[in-house]
C-alpha positions as CSV (number, residue, x, y, z in Angstrom):
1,X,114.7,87.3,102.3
2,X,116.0,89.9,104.8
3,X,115.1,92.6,102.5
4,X,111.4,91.4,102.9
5,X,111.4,90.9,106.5
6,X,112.6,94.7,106.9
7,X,109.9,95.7,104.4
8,X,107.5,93.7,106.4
9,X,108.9,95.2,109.8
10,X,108.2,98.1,108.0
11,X,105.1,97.6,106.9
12,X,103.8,97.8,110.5
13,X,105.7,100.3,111.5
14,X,103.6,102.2,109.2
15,X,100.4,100.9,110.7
16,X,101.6,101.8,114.4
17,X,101.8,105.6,112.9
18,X,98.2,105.5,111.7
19,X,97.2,105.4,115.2
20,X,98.5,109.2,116.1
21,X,96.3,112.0,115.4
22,X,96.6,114.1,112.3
23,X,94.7,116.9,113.9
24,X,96.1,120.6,112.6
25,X,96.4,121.8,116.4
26,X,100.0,123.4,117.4
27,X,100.7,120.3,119.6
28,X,100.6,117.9,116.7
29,X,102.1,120.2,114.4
30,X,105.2,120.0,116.9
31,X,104.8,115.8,117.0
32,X,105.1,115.5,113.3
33,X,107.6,118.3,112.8
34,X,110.0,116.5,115.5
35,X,109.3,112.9,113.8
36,X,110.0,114.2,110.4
37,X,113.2,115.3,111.9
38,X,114.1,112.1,114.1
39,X,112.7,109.4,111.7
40,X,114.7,110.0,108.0
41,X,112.3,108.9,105.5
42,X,109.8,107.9,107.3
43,X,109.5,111.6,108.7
44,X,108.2,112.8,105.7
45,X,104.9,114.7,105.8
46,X,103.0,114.7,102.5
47,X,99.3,115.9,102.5
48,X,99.0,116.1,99.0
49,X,99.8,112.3,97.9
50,X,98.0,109.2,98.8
51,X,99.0,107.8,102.0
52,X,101.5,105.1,102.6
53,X,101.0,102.4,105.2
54,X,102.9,104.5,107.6
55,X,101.3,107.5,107.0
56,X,97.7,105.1,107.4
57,X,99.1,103.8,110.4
58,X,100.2,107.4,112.3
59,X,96.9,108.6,111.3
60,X,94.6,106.1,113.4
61,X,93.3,106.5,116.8
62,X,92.9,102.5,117.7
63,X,96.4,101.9,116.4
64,X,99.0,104.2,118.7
65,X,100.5,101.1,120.7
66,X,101.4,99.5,117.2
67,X,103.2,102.3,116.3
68,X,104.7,102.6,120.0
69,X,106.1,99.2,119.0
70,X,107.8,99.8,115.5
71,X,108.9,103.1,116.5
72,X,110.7,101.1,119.9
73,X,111.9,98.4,117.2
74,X,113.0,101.3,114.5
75,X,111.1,99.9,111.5
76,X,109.2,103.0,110.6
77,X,110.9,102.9,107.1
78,X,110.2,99.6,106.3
79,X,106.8,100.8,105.8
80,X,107.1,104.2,103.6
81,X,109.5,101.6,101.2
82,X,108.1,100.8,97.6
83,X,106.6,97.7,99.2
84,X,104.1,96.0,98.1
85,X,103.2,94.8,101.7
86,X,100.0,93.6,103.3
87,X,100.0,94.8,107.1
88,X,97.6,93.0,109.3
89,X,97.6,95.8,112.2
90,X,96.3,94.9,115.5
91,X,94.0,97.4,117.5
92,X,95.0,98.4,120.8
93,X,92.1,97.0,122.2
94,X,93.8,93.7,120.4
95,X,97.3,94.4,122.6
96,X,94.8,94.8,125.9
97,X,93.8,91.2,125.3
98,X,97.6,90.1,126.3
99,X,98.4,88.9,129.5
100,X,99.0,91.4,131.9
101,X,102.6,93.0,131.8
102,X,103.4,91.3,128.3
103,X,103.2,94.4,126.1
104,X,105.3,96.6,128.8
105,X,108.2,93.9,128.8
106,X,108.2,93.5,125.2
107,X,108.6,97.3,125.0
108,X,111.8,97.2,127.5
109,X,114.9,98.2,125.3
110,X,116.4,94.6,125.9
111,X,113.4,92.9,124.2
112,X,113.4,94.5,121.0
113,X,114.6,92.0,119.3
114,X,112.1,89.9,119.9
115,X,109.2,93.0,119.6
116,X,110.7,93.5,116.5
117,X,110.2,89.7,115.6
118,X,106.5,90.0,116.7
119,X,106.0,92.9,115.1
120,X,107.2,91.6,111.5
121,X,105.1,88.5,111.9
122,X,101.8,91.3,111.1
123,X,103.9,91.8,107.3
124,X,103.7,89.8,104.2
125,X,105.2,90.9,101.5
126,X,102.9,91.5,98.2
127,X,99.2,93.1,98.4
128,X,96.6,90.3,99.1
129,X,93.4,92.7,99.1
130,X,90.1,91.2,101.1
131,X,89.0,89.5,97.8
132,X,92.7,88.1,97.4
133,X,92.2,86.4,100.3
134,X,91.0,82.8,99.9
135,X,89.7,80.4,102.4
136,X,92.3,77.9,102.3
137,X,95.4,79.8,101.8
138,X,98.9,80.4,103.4
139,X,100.3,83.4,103.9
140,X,104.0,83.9,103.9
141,X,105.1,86.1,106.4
142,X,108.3,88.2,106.4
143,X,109.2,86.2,110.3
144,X,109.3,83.3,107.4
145,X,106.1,81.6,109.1
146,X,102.8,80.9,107.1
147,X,99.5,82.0,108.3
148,X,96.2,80.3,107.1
149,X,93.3,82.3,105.8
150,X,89.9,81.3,106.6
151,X,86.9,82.6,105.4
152,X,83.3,82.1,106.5
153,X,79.8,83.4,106.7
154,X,81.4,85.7,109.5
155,X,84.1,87.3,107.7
156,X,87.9,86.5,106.9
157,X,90.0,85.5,109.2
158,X,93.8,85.5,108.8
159,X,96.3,83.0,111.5
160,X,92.7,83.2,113.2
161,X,92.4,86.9,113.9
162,X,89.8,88.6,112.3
163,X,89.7,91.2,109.4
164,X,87.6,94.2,110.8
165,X,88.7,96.7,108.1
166,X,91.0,97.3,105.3
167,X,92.3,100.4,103.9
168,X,94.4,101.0,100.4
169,X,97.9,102.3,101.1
170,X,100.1,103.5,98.1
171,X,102.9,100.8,98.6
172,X,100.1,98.0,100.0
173,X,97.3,97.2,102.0
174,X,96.8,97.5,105.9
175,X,94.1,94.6,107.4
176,X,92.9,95.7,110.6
177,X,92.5,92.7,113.0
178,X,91.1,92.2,116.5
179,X,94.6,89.8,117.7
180,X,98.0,90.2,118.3
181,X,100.2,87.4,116.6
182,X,102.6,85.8,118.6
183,X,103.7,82.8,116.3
184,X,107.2,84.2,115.9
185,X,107.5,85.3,119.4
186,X,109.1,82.4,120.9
């Protein structure tokens, strides 16, 4: 059970990366050289293979305070493991819709414990691709909380956040979404 939670932790970790840039400039070329060296296997830069959910993560624009979080809660291996994992990764625009002050607390060194509890709660363990989904379901989640799936004429809808992209990882899926879940947060 722990094992999974980490994974899960992880997971997300992997989708706060996709939010950096991957542009070939000297400054980013210093970024990832110093995270290769600072993060163990999660470091690793591979252009050649398909990406992890990590690698997915450090690579997007919208999702740079996701990865703030799992690099502040040190789960950026969890997602390079083996998975398989399904990330739901909020947006940033999705960490802007929390009350003011919330994400900057969360991110004091004191609360990472609980960050780290929030962030997990975005990880289930397996690969439930947007077909996999079924209105109806529960999702386990590596906090150990289930999340319902919902699906309707305006899309699919997961612990009621919706699904505005997906994108194939080598070790799982990544599910953006438009929330932040804070079911485990308390």
């Amino acid at each position: 059970m722990k094992n999974v939670r980490i994974m899960l932790v992880l997971s997300l970790i992997v989708m706060a990366f996709f939010a950096c840039s991957t542009g070939e400039d000297t400054a980013t070329a210093k970024a990832e050289s110093s995270f290769a060296k600072d993060h163990n296997q999660a470091g690793v830069m591979d252009d050649v293979s398909d990406p992890n959910i990590l690698q997915i993560a450090l690579g997007s624009p919208d999702h740079t305070t996701l990865v703030a979080g799992v690099v502040a809660t040190q789960l950026e291996n969890v997602l390079v493991g083996a998975g398989p994992l399904t990330v739901f990764a909020p947006t940033n625009a999705a960490f802007d819709k929390l009350p003011e002050g919330t994400l900057e607390t969360l991110l004091k060194p004191e609360n990472k414990s609980k960050l780290a509890t929030i962030i997990t709660s975005h990880a289930s363990p397996g690969t439930y691709m947007g077909e996999g989904l079924k209105d109806g379901m529960q999702l386990y989640m590596a906090t150990g909380h289930y999340v319902d799936v919902k699906v309707t004429e305006e899309g699919t809808f997961v612990n009621g956040s919706k699904i505005l992209g997906t994108v194939d990882a080598v070790n799982g899926v990544v599910h953006v979404i438009d929330d932040v879940f804070l079911i485990a947060a308390g």
